[in-house]
DOLO-445134 format. One line per 10 residues: number of its first residue (from 0); their letters; for each residue x, y, z of N, C-alpha, C. Coordinates in steps of 0.05 Angstrom, whole numbers, always signed. Layout:
<nodes>
NUM	a	X,Y,Z,X,Y,Z,X,Y,Z  ... $
</nodes>
This chain:
<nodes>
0	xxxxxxxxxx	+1759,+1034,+1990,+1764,+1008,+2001,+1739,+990,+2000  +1718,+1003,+2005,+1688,+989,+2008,+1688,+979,+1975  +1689,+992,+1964,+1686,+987,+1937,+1696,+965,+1921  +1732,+962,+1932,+1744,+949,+1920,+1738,+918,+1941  +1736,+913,+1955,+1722,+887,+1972,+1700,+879,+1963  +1678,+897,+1955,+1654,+879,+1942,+1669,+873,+1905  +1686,+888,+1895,+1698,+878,+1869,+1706,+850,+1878  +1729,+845,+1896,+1732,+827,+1900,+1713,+807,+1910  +1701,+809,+1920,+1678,+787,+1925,+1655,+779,+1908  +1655,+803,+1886,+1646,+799,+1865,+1611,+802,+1865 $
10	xxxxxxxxxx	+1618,+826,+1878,+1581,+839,+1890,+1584,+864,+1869  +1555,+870,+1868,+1552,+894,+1858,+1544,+919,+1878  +1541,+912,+1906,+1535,+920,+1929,+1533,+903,+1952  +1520,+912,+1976,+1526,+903,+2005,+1499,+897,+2014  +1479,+900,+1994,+1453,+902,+1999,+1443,+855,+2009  +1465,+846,+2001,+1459,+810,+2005,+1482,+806,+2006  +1500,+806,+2031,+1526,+792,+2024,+1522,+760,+2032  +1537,+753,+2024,+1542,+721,+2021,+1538,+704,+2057  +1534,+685,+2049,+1540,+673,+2086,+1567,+670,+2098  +1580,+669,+2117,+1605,+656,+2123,+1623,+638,+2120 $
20	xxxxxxxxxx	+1642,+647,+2110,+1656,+626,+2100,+1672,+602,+2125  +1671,+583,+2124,+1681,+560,+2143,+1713,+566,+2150  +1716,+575,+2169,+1746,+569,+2191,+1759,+544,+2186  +1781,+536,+2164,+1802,+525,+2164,+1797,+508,+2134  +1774,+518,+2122,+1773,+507,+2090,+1789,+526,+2073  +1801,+519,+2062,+1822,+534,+2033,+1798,+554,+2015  +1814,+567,+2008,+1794,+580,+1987,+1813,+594,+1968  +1816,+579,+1943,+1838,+590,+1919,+1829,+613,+1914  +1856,+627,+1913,+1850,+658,+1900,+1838,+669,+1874  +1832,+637,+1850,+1819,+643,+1836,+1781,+638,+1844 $
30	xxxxxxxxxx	+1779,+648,+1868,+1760,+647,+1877,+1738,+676,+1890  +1718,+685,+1891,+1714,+716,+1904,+1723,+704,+1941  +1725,+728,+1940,+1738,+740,+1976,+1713,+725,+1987  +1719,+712,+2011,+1694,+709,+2024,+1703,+718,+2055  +1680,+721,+2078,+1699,+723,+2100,+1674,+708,+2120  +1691,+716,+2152,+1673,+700,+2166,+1671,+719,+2182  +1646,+723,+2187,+1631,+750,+2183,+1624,+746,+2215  +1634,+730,+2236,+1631,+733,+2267,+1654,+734,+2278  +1670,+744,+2259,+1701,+743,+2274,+1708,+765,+2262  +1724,+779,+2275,+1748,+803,+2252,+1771,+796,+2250 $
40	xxxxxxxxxx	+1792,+812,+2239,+1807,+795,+2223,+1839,+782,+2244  +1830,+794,+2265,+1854,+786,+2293,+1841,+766,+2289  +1816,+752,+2291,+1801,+732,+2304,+1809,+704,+2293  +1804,+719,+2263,+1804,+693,+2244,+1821,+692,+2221  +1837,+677,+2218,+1863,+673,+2205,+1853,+678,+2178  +1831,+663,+2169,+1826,+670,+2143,+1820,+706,+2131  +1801,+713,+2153,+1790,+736,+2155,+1818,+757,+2150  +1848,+745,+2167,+1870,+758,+2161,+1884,+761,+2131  +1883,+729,+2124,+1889,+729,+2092,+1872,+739,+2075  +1844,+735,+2073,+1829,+768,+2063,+1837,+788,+2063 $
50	xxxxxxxxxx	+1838,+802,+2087,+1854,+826,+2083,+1875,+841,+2074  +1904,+814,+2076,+1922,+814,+2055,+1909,+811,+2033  +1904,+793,+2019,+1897,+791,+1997,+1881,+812,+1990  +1866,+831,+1995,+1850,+853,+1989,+1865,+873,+1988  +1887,+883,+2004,+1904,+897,+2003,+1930,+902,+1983  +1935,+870,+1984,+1952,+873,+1962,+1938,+878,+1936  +1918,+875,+1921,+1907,+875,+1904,+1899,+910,+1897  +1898,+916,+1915,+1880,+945,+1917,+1905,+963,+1910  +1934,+956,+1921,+1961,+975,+1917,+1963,+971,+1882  +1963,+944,+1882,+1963,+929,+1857,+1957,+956,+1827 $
60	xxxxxxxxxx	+1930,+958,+1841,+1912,+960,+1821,+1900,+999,+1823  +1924,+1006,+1837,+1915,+1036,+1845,+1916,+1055,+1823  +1911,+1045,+1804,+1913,+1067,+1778,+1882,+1072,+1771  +1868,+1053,+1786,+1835,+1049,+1788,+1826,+1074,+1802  +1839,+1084,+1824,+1823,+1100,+1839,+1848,+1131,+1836  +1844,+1147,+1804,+1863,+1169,+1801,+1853,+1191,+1826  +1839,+1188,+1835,+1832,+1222,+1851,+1835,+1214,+1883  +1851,+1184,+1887,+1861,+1178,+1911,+1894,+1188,+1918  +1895,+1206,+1942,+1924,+1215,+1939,+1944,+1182,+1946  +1969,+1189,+1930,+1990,+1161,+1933,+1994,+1153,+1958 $
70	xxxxxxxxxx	+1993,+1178,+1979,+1994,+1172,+2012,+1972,+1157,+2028  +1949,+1153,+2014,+1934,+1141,+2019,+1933,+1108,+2026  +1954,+1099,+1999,+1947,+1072,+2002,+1981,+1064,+2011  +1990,+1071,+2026,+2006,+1059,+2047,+1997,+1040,+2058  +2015,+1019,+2068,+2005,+998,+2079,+1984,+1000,+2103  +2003,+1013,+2122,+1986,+1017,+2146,+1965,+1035,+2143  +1964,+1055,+2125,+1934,+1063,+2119,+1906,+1051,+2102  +1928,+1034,+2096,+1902,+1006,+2082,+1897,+996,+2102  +1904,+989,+2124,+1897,+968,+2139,+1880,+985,+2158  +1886,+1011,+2163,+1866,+1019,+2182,+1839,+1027,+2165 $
80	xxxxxxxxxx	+1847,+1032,+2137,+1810,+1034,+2122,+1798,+997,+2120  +1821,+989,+2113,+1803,+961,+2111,+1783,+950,+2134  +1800,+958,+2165,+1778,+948,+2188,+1750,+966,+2188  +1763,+990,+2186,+1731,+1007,+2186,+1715,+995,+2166  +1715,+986,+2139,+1701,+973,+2122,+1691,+954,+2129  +1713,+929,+2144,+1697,+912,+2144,+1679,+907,+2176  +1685,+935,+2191,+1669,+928,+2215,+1639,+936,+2208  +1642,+955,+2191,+1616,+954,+2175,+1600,+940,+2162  +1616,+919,+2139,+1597,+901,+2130,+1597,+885,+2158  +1607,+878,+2174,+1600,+848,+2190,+1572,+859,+2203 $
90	xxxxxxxxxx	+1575,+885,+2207,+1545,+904,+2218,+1521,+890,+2197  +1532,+895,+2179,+1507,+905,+2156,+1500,+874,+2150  +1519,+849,+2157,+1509,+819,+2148,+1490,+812,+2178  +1505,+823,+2198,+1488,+814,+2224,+1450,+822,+2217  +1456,+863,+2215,+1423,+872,+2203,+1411,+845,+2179  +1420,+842,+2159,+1408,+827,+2139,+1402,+798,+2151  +1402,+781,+2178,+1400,+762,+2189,+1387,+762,+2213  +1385,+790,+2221,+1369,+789,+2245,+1352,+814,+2242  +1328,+810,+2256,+1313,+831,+2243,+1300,+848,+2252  +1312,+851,+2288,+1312,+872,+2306,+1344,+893,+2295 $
100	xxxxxxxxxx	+1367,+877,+2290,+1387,+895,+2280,+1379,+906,+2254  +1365,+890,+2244,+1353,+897,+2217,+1336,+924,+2212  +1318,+924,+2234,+1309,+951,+2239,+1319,+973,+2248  +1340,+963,+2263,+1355,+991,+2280,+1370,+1002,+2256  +1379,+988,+2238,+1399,+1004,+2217,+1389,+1011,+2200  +1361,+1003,+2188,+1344,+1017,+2168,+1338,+1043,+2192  +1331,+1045,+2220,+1320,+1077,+2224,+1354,+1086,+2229  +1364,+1077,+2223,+1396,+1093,+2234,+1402,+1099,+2199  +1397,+1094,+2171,+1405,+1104,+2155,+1376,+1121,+2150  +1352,+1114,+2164,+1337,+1137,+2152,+1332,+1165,+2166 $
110	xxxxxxxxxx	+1347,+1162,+2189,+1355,+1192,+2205,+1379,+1205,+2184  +1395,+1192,+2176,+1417,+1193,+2158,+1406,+1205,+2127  +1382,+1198,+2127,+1375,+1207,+2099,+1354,+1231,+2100  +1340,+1236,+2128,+1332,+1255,+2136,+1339,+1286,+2145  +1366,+1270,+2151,+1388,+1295,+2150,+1397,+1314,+2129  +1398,+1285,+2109,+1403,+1300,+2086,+1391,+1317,+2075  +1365,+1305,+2073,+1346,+1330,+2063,+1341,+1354,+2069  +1338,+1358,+2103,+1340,+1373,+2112,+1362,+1401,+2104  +1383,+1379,+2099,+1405,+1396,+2097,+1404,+1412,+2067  +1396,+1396,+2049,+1382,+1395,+2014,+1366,+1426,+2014 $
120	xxxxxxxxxx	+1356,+1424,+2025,+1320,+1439,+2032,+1338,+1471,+2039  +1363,+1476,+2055,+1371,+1495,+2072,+1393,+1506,+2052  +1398,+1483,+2036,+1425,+1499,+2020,+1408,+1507,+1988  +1386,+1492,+1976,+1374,+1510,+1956,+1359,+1538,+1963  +1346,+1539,+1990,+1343,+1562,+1997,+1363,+1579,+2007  +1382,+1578,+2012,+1403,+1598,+2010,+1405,+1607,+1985  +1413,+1583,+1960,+1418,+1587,+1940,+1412,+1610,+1928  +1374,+1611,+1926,+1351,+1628,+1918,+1357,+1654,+1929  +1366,+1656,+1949,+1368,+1677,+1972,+1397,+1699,+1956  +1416,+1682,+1949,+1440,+1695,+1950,+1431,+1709,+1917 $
130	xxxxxxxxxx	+1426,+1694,+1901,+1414,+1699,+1873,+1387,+1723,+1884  +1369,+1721,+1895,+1348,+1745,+1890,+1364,+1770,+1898  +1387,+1774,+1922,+1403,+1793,+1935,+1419,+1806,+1914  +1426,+1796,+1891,+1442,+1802,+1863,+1429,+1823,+1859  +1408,+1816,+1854,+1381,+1830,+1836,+1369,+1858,+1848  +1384,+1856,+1881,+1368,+1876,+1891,+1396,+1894,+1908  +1395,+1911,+1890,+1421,+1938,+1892,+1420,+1940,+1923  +1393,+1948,+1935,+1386,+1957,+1962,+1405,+1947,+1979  +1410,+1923,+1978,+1425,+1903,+1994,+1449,+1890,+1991  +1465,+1903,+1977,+1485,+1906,+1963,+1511,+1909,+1983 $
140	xxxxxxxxxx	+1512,+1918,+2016,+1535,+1923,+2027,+1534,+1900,+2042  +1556,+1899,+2047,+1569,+1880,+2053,+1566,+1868,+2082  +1541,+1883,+2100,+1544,+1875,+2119,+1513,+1860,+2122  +1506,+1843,+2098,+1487,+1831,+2080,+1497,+1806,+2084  +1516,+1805,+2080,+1538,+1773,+2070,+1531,+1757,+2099  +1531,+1762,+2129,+1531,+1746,+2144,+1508,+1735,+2143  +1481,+1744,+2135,+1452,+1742,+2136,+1458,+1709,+2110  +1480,+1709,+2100,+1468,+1694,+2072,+1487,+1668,+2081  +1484,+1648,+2106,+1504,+1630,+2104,+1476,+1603,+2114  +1484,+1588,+2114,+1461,+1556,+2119,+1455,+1553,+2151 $
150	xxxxxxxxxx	+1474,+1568,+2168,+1460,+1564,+2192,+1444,+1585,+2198  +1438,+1601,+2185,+1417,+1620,+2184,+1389,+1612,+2184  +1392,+1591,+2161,+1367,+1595,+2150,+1348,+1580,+2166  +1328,+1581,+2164,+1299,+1562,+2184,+1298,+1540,+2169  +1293,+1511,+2183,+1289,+1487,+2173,+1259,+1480,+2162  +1258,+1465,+2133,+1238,+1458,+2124,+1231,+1426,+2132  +1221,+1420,+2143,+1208,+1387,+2150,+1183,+1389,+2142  +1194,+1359,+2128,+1165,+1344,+2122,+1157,+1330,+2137  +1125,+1323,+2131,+1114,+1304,+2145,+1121,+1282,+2154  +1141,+1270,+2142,+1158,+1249,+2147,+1173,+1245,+2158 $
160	xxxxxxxxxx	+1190,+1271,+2177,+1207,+1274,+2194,+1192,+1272,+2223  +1166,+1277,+2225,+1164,+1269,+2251,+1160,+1246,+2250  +1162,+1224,+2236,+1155,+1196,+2238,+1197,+1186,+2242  +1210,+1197,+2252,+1236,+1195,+2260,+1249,+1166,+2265  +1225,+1166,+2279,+1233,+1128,+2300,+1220,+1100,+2284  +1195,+1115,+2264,+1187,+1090,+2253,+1191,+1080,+2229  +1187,+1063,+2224,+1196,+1045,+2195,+1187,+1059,+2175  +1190,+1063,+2156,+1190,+1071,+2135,+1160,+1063,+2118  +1156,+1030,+2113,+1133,+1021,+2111,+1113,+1025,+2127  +1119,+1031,+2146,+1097,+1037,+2163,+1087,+1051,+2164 $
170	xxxxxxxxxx	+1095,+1089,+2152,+1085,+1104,+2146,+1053,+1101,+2137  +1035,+1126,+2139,+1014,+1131,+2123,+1021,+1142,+2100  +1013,+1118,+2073,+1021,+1132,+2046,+1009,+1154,+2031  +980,+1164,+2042,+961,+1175,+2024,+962,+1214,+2045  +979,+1205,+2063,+984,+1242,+2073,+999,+1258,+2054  +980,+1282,+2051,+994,+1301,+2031,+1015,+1307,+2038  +1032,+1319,+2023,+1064,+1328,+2026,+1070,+1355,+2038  +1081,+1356,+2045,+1074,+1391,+2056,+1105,+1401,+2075  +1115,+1414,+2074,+1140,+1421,+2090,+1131,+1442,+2116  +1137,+1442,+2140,+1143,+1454,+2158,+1158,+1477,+2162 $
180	xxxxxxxxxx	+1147,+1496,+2156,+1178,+1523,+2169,+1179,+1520,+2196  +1203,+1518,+2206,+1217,+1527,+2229,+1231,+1543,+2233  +1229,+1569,+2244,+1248,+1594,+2246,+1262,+1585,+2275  +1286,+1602,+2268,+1301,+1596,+2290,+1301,+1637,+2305  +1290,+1622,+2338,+1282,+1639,+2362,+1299,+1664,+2350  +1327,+1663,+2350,+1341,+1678,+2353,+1347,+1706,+2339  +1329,+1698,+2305,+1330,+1712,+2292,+1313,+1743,+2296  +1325,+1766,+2290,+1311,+1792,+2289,+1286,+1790,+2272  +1264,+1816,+2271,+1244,+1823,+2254,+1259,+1838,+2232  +1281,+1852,+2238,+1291,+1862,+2212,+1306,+1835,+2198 $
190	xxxxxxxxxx	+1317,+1815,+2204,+1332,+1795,+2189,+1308,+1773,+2173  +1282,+1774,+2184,+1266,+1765,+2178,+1251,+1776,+2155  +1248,+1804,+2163,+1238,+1821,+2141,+1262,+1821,+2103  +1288,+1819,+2113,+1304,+1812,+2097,+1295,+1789,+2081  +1291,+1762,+2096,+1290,+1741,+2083,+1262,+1742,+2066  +1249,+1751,+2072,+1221,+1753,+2074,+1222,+1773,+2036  +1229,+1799,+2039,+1231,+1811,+2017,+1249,+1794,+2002  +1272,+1779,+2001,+1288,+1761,+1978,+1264,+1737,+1973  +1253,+1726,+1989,+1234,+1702,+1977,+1218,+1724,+1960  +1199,+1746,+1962,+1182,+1757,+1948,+1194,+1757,+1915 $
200	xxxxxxxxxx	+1226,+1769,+1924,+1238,+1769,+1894,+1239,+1749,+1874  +1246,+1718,+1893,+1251,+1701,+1876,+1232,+1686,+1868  +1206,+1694,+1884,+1177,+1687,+1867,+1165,+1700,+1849  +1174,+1723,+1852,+1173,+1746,+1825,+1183,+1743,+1795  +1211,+1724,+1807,+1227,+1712,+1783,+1225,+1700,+1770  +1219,+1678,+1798,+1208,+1649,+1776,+1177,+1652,+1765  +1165,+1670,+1763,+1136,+1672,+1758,+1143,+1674,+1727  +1158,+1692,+1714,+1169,+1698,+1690,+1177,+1678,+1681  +1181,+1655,+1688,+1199,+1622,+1673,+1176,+1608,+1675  +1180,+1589,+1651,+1163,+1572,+1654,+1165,+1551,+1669 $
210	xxxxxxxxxx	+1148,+1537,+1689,+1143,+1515,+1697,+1154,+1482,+1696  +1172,+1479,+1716,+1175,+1451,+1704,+1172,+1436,+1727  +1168,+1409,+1726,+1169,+1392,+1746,+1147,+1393,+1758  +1141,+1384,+1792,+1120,+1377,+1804,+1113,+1399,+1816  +1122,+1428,+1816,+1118,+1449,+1836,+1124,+1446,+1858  +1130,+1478,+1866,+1132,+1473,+1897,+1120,+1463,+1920  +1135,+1442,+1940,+1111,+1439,+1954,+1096,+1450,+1970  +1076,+1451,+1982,+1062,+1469,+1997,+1081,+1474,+2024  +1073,+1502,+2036,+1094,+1503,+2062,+1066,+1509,+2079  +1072,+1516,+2109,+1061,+1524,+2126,+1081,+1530,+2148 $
220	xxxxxxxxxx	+1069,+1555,+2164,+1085,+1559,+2188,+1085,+1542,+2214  +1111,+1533,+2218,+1104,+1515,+2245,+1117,+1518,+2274  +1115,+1505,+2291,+1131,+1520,+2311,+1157,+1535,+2315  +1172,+1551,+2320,+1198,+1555,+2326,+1217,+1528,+2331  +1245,+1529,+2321,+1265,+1511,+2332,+1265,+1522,+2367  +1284,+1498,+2379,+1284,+1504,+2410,+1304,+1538,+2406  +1286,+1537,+2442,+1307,+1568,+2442,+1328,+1574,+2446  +1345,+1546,+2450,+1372,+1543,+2460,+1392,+1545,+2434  +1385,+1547,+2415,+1402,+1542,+2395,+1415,+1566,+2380  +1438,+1573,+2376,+1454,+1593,+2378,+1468,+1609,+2350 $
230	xxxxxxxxxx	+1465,+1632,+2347,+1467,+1645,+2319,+1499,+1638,+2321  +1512,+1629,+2291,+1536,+1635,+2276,+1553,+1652,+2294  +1571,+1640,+2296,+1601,+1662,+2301,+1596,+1683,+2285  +1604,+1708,+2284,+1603,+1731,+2266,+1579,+1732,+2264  +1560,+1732,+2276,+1536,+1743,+2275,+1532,+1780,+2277  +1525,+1781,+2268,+1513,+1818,+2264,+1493,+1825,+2288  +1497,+1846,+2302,+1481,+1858,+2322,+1454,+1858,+2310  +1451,+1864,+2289,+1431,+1877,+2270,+1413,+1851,+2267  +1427,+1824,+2267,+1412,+1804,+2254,+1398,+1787,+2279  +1399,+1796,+2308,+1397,+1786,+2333,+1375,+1798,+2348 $
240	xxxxxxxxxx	+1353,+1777,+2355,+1336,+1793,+2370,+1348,+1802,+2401  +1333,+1813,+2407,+1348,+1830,+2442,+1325,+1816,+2456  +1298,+1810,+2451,+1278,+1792,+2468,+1289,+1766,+2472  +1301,+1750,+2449,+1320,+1731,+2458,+1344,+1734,+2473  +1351,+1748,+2469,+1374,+1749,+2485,+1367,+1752,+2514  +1352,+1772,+2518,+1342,+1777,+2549,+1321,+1750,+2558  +1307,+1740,+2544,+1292,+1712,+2556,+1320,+1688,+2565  +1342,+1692,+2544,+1363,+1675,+2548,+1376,+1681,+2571  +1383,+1706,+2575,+1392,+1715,+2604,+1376,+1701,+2626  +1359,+1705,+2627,+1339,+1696,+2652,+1337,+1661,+2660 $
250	xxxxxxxxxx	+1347,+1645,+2636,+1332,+1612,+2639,+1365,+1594,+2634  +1373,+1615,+2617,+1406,+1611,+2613,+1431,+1619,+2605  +1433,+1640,+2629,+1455,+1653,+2632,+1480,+1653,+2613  +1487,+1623,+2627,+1511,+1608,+2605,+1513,+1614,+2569  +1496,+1602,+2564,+1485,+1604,+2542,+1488,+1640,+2529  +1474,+1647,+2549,+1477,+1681,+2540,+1497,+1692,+2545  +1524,+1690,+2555,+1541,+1689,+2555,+1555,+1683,+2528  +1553,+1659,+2519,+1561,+1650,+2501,+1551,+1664,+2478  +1536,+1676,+2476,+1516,+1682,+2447,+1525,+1711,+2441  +1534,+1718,+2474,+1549,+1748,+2472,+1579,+1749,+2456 $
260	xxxxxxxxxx	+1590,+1728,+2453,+1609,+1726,+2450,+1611,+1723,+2411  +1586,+1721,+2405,+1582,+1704,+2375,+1569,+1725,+2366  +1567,+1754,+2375,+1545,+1769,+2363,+1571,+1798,+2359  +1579,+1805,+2330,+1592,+1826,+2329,+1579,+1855,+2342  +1588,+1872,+2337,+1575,+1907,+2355,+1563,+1922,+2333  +1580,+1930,+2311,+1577,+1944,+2296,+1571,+1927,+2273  +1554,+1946,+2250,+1546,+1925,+2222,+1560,+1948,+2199  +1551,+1977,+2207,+1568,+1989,+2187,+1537,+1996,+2175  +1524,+1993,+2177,+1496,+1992,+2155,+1480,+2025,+2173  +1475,+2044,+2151,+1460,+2070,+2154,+1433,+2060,+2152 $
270	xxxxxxxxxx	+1414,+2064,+2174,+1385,+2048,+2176,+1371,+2069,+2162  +1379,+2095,+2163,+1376,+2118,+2161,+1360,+2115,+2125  +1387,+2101,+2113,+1385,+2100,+2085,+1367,+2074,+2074  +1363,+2055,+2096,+1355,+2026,+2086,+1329,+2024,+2106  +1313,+2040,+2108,+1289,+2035,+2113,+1270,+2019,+2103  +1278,+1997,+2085,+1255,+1986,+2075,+1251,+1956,+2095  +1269,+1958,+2113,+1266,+1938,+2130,+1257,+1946,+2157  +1249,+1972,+2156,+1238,+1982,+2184,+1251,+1987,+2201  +1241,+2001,+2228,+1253,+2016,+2239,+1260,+1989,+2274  +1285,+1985,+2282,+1282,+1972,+2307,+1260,+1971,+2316 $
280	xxxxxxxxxx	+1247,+1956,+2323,+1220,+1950,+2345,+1235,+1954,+2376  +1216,+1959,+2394,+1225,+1964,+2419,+1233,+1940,+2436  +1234,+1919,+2423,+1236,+1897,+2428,+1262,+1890,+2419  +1278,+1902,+2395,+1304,+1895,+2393,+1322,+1922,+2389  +1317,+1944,+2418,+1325,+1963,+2413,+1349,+1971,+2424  +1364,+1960,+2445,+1386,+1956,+2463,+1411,+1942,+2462  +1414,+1915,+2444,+1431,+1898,+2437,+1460,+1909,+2437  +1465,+1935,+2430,+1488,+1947,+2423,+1499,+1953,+2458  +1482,+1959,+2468,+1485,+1969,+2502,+1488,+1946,+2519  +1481,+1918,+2511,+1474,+1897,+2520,+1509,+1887,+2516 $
290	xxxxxxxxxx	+1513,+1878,+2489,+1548,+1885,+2480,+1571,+1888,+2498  +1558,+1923,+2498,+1574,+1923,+2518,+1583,+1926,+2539  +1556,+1928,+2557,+1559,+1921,+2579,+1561,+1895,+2595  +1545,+1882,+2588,+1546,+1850,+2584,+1528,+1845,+2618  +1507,+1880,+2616,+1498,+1870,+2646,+1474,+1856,+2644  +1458,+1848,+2664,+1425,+1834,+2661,+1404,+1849,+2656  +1388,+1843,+2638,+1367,+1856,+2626,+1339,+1846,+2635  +1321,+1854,+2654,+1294,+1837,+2650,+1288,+1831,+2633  +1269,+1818,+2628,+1254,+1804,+2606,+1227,+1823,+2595  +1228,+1829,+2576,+1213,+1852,+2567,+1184,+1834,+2578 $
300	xxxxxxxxxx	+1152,+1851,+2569,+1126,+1843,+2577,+1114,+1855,+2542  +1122,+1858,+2537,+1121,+1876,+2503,+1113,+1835,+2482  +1093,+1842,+2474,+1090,+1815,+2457,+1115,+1795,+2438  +1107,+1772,+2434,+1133,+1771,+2423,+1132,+1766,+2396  +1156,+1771,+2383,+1174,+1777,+2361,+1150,+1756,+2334  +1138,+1734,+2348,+1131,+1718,+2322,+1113,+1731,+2323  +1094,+1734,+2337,+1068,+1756,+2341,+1069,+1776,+2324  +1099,+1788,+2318,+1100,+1815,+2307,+1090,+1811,+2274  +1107,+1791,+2270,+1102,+1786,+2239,+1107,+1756,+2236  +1095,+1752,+2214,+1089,+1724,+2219,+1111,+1709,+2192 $
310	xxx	+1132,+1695,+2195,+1162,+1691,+2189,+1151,+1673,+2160  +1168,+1678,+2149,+1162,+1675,+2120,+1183,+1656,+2111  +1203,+1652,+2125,+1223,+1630,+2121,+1226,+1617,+2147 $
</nodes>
């Protein structure tokens, strides 16, 4: 719909739309769409004949958009995409005229584009992850697969993400680039140790290819994500620290409650045979008892989990 309204108005985007068109002047259809961009289309009669006219044109011409299902462009479902469209541009002409709205929607698309990345950053490292796990027979059963999904993985931020709230130009341009690891609390030393041996692999790999592009950027370890934040449904006993869980008992019950509920019992996995991820620490040695009893655990005095080893994803 967005698409086919700047056709008609005869934009190549939304980046300068036009000024307002005048309340009760004609405007021939061999003319681009114009609208009046302080009213919507109850408001303003013209704003209404736009919308017909955009609509009819769009049914018109639906051979344009083949990978749109035919149920789509029903009348009444044109009319409910057309307002969301155009409550958007009247947004986006107010930002381009005023230049406090102006700012709020440049940091409201650049949280939007920060996300993205974020999100960019979490799904090539899975990627790497599921590909070095191929390679390595060891890890081969199946109770591997929950370890390999995107809410697993620890968030990479750049330097640029803590600048969240400020303008973009405003930044300092000459700070080096550098990404942030964030592990998330919840994860075990054996699920760590996992990730930890698949990155070794896939630096092993790519060492053998040649080089392209700007290289990786530099990382460093940085604080933990908050502690409140909660492993995957179908989570593995195996992949769950028990220091978290017991600090969670103590500050938030609720929460631990809940986390009990997201963490399976059994993994099926002989540790016996897969020692290369080490033996439980005494720190995540109970979880299975914890399960199922679902009673309160003090809070261990035993150092903690990042102390143990220092997280590599």
């Amino acid at each position: 719909m967005r698409a086919h309204i700047l056709r008609l108005m005869q934009l190549s985007d939304d980046k300068s739309l036009p000024d307002s068109h005048i309340e009760g002047e004609s405007l021939p259809m061999d003319e681009p769409v114009r609208f009046i961009w302080e009213k919507t289309s109850k408001q303003s009669s013209h704003n209404a004949a736009m919308k017909r006219r955009i609509i009819v044109d769009l049914q018109a011409n639906r051979s344009m958009y083949k990978h749109v299902p035919e149920k789509d462009f029903a009348r009444k479902n044109m009319e409910n995409v057309f307002d969301q469209a155009f409550t958007t541009m009247r947004q986006k002409f107010k930002a381009q005229r005023d230049t406090t709205a102006a700012r709020h929607l440049r940091r409201r698309e650049d949280r939007k584009s920060l996300k993205a990345r974020r999100a960019s950053r979490k799904k090539i490292k899975l990627t790497n992850r599921v590909e070095s796990r191929k390679r390595l027979e060891i890890f081969s059963h199946p109770s591997f697969d929950g370890a390999l999904q995107q809410d697993c993985m620890s968030s990479e931020e750049s330097c640029d993400d803590d600048d969240d709230g400020q303008d973009a130009g405003a930044r300092p341009q000459t700070r080096p680039k550098a990404l942030r690891i964030r592990g998330l609390p919840w994860r075990s030393l054996r699920l760590q140790r996992f990730y930890a041996l698949l990155d070794e692999e896939d630096q092993a790999d790519k060492s053998n290819k040649p080089k392209r592009g700007s290289g990786r950027k530099e990382r460093h370890v940085g604080p933990d994500k908050g502690p409140h934040i909660l492993p995957p449904a179908g989570t593995l006993g195996w992949m769950v620290s028990k220091r978290w869980i017991r600090q969670l008992q103590c500050t938030r019950a609720d929460l631990a409650q809940a986390a009990m509920t997201l963490i399976s019992v059994s993994d099926g996995i002989d540790w016996n045979e897969c020692t290369i991820l080490g033996a439980e620490s005494d720190d995540d040695a109970d979880l299975q008892e914890m399960l199922r009893s679902e009673r309160h655990i003090p809070v261990s005095e035993t150092s903690s989990l990042q102390h143990a080893l220092i997280p590599t994803s």
